[in-house]
N, C-alpha and C positions, 0 to 999 in steps of 0.2 A: 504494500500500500504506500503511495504518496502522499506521505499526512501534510499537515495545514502550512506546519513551519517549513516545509522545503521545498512548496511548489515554486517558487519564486526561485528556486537554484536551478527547475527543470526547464525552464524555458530556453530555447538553443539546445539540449541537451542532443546528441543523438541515440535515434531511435533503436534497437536491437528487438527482430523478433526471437521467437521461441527457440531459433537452431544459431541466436548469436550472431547473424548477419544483420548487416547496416542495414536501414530503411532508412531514413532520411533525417531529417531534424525534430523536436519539437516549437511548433511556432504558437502556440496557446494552449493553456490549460483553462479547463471546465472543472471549478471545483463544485463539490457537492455541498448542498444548503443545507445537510443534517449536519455534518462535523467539518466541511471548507475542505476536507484531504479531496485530491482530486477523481474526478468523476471519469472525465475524458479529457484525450491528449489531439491538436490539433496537429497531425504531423505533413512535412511536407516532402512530397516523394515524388520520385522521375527527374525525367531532365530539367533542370534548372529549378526544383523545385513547386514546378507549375503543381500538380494537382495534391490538394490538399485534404488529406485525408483523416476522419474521427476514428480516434480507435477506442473501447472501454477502457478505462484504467482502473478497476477493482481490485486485479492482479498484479498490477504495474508493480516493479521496484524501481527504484533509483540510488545506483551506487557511488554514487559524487562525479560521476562524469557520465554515466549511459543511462536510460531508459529501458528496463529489462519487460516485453510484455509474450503474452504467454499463444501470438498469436505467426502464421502464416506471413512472411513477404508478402506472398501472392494473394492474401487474403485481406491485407491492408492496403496493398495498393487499387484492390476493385471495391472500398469501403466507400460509405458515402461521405461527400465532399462538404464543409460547408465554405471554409474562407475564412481566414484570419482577422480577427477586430469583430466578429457577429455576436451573435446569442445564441444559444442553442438551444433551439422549442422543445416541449416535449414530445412534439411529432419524428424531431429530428433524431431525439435522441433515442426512440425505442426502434426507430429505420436502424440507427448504426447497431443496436443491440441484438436487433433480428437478422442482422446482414451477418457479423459472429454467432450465432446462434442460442444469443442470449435471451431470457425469459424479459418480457418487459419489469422497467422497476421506475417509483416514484423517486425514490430517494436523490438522484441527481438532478432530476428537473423539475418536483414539484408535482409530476404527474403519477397520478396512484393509477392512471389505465384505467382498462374497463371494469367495472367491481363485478360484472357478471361473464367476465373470460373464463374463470374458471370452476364455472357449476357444471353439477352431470347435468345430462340431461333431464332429470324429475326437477334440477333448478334447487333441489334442496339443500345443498350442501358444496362442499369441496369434490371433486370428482376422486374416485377414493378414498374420501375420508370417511369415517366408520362414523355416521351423526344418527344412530338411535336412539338417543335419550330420549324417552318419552314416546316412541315410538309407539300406537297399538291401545294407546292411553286414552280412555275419555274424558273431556274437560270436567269441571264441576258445574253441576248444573243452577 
């Protein structure tokens, strides 16, 4: 994790995916508004820079000079792009979650998702989750 006190050392930092190879630079961090450690890393990758890509950083380390993240070259360079200096909506940011193949999460942007993603389909409950209590029960009358 990139906590609060260091994102300010990540910035420029370079990027290293999962096998240690260079990806590019980091050009902004997206800290998260539960604890400020960072959320996502803006990096910038290809020739000269040009495309600008969100990676998660849930995993992130930072070892006083690299950005360790637990992802794909090839899977960060086809992330989605936003551009340096923006905001990052919460539409944007469960596109880059979904594009790694992460579960959507509010905690980075504010956005709690759909609060009904993950009912069975009776809609009663968690899908898999064991919610009998009371089940079978008649109210009082």
């Amino acid at each position: 994790m990139i906590t609060k006190g260091v994102i300010h050392k990540v910035e420029s930092a370079t990027v290293r995916d999962r096998n240690g190879v260079s990806v590019g630079k980091v050009v902004q961090v997206f800290p998260s508004e539960e604890d400020g450690s960072a959320a996502y890393v803006c990096v910038a990758t290809g020739l000269l820079g040009r495309h600008q890509a969100l990676v998660p950083a849930d995993d992130a380390t930072f070892d006083g000079t690299d950005v360790h993240v637990g992802y794909t070259k090839d899977a960060i360079k086809d992330a989605p792009s936003l551009g340096a200096g923006r905001t990052l909506s919460p539409a944007e940011a469960n596109a880059v979650r979904k594009h790694f193949g992460l579960s959507h999460t509010g905690a980075a942007t504010g956005d709690m998702g759909d609060p009904h993603e993950n009912l069975d389909q009776a809609g009663t409950g968690l899908a898999g989750a064991d919610d009998t209590e009371g089940a079978g029960t008649t109210p009082p009358a």
